[in-house]
C-alpha positions in Angstrom: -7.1 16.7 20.9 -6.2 17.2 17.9 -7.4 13.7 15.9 -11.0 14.5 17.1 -11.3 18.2 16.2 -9.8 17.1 12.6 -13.4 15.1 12.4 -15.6 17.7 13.8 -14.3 20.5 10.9 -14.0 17.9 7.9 -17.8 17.3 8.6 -18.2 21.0 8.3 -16.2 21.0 5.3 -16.9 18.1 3.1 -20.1 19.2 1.5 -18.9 22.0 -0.5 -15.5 19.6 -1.1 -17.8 16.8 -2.5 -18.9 18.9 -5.1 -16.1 19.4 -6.7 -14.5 16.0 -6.7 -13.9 13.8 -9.9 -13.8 10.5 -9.0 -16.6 9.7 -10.8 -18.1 10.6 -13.9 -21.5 11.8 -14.1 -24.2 9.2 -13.0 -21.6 6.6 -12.6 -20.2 5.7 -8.9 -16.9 4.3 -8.1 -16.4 0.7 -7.4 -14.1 -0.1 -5.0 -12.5 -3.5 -4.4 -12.3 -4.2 -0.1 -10.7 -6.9 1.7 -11.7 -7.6 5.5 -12.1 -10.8 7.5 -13.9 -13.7 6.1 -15.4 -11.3 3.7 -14.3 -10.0 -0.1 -17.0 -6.8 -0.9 -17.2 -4.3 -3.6 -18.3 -0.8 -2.8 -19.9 1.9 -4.7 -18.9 5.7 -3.8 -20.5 8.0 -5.7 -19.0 11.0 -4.4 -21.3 11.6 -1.7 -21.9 8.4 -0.3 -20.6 4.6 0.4 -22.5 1.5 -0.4 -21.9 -2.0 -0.2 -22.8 -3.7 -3.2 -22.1 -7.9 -2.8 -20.2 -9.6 -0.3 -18.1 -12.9 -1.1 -18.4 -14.3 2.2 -15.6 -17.4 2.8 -13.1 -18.7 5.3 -9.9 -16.5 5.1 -8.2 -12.8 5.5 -8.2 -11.2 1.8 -5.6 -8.8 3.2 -4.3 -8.1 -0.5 -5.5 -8.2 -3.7 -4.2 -7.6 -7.7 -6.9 -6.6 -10.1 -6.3 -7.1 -13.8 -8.5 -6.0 -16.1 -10.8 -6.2 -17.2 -12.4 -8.6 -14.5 -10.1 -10.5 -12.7 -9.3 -10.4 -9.0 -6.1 -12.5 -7.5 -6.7 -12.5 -3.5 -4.5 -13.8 -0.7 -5.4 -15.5 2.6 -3.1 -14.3 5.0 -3.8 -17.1 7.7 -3.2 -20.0 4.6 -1.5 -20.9 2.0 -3.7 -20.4 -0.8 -4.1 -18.0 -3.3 -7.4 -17.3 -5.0 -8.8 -15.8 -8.6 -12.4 -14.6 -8.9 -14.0 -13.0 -11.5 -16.0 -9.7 -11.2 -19.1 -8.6 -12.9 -19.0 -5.3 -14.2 -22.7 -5.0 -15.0 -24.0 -6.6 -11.8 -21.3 -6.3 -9.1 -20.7 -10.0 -8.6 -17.9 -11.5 -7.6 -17.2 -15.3 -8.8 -14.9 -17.9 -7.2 -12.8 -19.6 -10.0 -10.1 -21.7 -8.5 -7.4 -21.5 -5.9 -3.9 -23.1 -5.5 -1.4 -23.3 -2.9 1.6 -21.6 -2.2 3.8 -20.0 0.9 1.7 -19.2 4.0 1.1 -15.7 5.1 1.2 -14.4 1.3 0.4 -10.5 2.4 1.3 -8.6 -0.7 1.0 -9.6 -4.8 2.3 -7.4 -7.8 2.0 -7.8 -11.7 4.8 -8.5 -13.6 4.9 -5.4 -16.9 2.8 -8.2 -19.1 0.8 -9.1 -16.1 1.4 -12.5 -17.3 3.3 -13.8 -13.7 2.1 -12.9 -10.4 5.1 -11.8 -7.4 3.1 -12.8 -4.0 5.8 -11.8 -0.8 5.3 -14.1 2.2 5.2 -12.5 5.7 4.8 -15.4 7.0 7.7 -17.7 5.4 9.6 -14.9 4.4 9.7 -16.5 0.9 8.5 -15.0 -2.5 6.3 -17.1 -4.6 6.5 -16.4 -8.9 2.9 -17.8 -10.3 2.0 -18.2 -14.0 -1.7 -16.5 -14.7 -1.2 -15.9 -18.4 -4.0 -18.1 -18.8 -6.3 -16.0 -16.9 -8.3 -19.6 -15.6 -5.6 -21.1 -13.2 -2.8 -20.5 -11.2 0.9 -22.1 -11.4 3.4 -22.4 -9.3 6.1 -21.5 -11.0 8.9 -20.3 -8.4 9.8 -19.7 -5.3 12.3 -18.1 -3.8 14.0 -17.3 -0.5 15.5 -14.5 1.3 18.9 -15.6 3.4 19.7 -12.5 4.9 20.4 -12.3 8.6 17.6 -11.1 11.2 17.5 -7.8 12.6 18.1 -6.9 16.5 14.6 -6.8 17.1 14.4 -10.2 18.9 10.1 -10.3 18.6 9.5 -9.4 15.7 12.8 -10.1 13.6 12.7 -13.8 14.5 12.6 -14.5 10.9 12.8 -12.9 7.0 9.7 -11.5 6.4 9.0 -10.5 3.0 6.0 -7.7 3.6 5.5 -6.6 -0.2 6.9 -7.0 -3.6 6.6 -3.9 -6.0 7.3 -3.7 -9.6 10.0 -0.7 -10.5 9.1 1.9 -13.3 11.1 -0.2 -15.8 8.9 -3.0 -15.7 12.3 -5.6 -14.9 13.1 -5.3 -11.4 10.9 -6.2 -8.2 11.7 -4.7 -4.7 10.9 -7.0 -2.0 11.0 -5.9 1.6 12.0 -8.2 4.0 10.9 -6.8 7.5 13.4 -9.5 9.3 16.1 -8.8 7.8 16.5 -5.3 7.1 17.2 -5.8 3.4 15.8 -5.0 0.4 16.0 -7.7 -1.9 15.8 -7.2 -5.5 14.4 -9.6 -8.1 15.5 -9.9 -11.7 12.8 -10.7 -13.8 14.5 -10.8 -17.3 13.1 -13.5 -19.7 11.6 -14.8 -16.8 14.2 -15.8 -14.8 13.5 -14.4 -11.2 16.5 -14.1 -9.3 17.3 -12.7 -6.7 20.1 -10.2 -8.1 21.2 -8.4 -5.4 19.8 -6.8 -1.7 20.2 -3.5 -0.3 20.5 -2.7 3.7 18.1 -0.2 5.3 19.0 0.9 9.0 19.0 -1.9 11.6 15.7 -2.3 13.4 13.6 -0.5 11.1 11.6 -3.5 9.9 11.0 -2.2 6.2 7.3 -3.2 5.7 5.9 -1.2 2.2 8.1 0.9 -0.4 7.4 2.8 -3.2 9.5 3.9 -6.6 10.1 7.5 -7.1 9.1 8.7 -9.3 6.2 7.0 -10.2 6.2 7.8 -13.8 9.6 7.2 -15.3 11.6 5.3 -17.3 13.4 4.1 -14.4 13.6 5.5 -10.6 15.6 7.8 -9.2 14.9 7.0 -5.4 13.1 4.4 -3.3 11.1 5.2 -0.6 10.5 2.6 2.3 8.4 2.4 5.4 9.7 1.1 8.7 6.6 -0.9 10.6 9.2 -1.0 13.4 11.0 2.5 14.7 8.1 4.3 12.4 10.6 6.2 10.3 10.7 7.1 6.4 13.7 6.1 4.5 14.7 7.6 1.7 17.2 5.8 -1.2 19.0 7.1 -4.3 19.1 4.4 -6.8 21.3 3.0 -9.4 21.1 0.7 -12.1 23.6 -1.7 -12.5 22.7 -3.6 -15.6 21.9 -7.1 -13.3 20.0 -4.8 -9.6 19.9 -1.8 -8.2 21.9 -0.2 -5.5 20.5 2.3 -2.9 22.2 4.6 -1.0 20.8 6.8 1.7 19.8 9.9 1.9 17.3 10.6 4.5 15.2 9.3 7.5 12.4 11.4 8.9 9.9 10.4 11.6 6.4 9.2 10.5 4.7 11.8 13.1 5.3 15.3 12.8 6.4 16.9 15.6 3.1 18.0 16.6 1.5 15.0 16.5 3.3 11.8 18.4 2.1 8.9 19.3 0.3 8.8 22.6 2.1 4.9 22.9 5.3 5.0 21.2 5.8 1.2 21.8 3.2 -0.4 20.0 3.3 2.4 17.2 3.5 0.4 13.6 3.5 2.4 10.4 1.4 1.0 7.8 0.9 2.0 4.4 3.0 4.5 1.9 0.7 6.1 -0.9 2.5 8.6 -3.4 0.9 10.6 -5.9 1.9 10.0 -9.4 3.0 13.7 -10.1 5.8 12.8 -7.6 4.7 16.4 -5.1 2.9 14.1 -2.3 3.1 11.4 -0.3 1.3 9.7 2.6 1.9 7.6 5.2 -0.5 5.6 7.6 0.6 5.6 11.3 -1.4 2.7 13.3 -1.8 1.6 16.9 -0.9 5.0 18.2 -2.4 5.2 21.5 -4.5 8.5 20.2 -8.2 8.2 20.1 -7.6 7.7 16.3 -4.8 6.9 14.1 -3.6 9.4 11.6 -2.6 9.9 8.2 0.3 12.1 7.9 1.3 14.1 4.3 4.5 14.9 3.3 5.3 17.0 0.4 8.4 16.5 -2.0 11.2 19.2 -3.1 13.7 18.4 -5.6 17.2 19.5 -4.9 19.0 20.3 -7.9 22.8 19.0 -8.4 25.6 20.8 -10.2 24.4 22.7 -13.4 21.1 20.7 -13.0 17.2 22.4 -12.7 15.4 22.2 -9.3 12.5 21.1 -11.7 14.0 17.8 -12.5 14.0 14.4 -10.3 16.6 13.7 -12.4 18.5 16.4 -12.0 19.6 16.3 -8.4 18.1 14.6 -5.4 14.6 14.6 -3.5 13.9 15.7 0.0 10.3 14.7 2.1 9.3 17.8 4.3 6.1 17.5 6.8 3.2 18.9 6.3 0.4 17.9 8.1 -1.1 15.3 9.9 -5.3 14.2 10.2 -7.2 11.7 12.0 -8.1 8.6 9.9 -11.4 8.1 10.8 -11.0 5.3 12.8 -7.6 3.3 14.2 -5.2 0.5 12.4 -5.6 2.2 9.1 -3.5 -0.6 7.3 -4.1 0.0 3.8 -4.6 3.1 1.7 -4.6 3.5 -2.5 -5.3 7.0 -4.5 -8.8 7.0 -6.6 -7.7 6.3 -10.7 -8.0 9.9 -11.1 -6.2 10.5 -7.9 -8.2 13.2 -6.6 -9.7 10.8 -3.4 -7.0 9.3 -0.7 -9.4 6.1 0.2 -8.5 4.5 3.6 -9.2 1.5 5.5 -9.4 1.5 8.9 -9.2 -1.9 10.6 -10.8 -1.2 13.9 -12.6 2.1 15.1 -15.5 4.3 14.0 -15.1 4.1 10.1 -14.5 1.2 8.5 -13.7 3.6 5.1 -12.8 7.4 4.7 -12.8 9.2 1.2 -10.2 12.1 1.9 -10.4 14.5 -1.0 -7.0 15.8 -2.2 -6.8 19.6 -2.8 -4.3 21.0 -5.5 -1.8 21.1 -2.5 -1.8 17.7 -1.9 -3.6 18.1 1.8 -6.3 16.1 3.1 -10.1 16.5 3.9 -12.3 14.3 5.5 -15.6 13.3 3.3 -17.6 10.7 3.2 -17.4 7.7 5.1 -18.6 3.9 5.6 -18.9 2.5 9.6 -16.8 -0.4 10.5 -20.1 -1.5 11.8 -21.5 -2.1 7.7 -18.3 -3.1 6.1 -16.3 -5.1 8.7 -17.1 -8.6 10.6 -16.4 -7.6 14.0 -13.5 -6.0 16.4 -10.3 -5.7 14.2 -11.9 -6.7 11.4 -12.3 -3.8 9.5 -11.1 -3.6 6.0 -7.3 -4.4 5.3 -7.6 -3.6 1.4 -9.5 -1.1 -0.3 -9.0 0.1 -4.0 -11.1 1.2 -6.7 -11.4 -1.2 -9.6 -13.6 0.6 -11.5 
């Protein structure tokens, strides 16, 4: 099928791609930050190969993690309450437990405030949104929490609750999306002179389970659209935004099937979308499609194409609106690829598989935005056993 020959010609291919990547600088390997089971690691990737450098081995499911530089790391433990800080050793690759404090249960996502002075954690599994004060860059403080009222969606399993999946900071620096997968909203948080309120929430279509989002564009003064994964009918939702002075409004504009038409999902049913990566030059995006059914799960790549309003340029977000078109779809090395983040430089796609052959898969990014396979670390070295694979991966450094 198609997932498997994707494997057998990126093997073929990835030497001469390797040579050409830019990840890292001469003599001096990535470092990438990995969450699994029980386990907290920091990888080196130097291009051509993966290796583990120190495990933090402890009780809990590090599912998500904020890095602020220059050396501290803010991890969640999905089955608890707590949130933790460690510090991490740039000369020797340690990783140091500092302290940890408790908050909602289920914490599954965490995003930085402009100032990276407060901490936004979104609770999957209270649907509430905890605000913590880390100014102090020792200890962690409770500040805030808040809670998402919305109704539940149709979907009588899964929506049996609110569900905030992930909180995300918008290119101003003031407003915080927060998806709430049992609702179907998408709640937006207020963070002028601290205050954290919940200002308004915007509806996405009924049963999609909104699980991770993403600002359009990336690098702006504010966004122009909002992007937003469904975990639930595996669909792309695309928003035009306004500012209001107090929230932002969405209005829709598109909806487009995770899978390409050449590519489905050999068990529709159990088919949750994962993870929504775009690149910063707002031309590419990607999407991780999970639990398919297929021998692997696949990445899929979409490219952008501005559509220009009334007197406006083509060449402009701002001038008109944004359209996602298909592309392609490859394997992702491995199945329940759950988390994926772009290398600094953005020229590696890293990906975490939770289950499957590889545990990690550097996908170099060619000037089109497509995928190829490259390097890659087995499940076997970096996970903890079955469906423990790595959750998080991100390069710190």
């Amino acid at each position: 099928m198609r997932f498997s020959a994707v494997l057998a010609s990126a093997a073929t291919a990835s030497a001469a791609v390797i040579g050409r990547q830019t990840n890292s600088s001469a003599g001096t390997a990535a470092k990438l930050l990995v969450g699994s089971a029980n386990r907290i690691s920091i990888v080196s990737y130097d291009g051509k190969e993966f290796k583990v450098v120190d495990n933090y081995t402890d009780t809990g499911v590090a599912s998500w993690m904020a890095f602020k530089e220059p050396n501290l790391i803010y991890a969640v433990d999905e089955n608890s309450a707590d949130l933790r800080l460690f510090t991490y050793d740039a000369a020797s690759d340690k990783l140091q437990f500092v302290t940890n404090s408790t908050g909602s249960g289920g914490v599954v996502s965490l995003a930085f405030t402009a100032d990276q002075k407060r901490l936004v954690g979104a609770s999957y599994g209270q649907g509430s949104i905890d605000i913590w004060d880390i100014s102090s860059g020792t200890d962690l403080k409770l500040l805030k929490q808040l809670n998402s009222t919305d109704p539940v969606g149709p979907n009588a399993e899964r929506q049996d609750q609110n569900r905030a999946h992930q909180a995300i900071l918008d290119p101003s620096g003031r407003f915080f999306a927060v998806n709430d997968l049992g609702s179907d909203r998408v709640l937006i948080i207020d963070s002028k002179d601290d205050t954290f309120v919940i200002s308004n929430s915007n509806s996405v279509p009924a049963g999609c389970g909104p699980r991770h989002g993403s600002w359009y564009p990336i690098k702006a003064e504010q966004a122009t659209h909002y992007m937003v994964l469904c975990e639930l009918t595996n669909q792309v939702e695309v928003f035009q935004v306004s500012y209001n002075g107090t929230g932002v409004g969405f209005a829709h504009t598109q909806e487009l099937s995770t899978f390409g038409a050449a590519f489905p999902p050999a068990n529709a049913s159990t088919a949750a979308a994962g993870e929504i990566a775009i690149s910063s030059d707002g031309k590419n995006v990607y999407v991780s499609n999970r639990v398919t059914g297929n021998e692997t799960d696949s990445i899929a790549h979409f490219k952008v194409k501005q559509t220009a309003a009334a007197g406006g340029s083509p060449c402009k977000a701002t001038a008109g609106g944004i359209e996602l078109e298909f592309v392609d779809s490859v394997s992702s090395g491995g199945t329940k690829p759950r988390m994926m983040s772009l290398s600094k430089d953005e020229s590696i796609l890293y990906v975490g598989n939770q289950d499957g052959q590889d545990g990690i898969v550097a996908f170099t990014r060619g000037e089109d935005g497509k995928l190829t396979a490259g390097a890659t670390l087995a499940k076997s070295v970096i996970g903890t056993g079955e469906d423990f694979g790595p959750q998080y991966v991100q390069q710190i450094a």
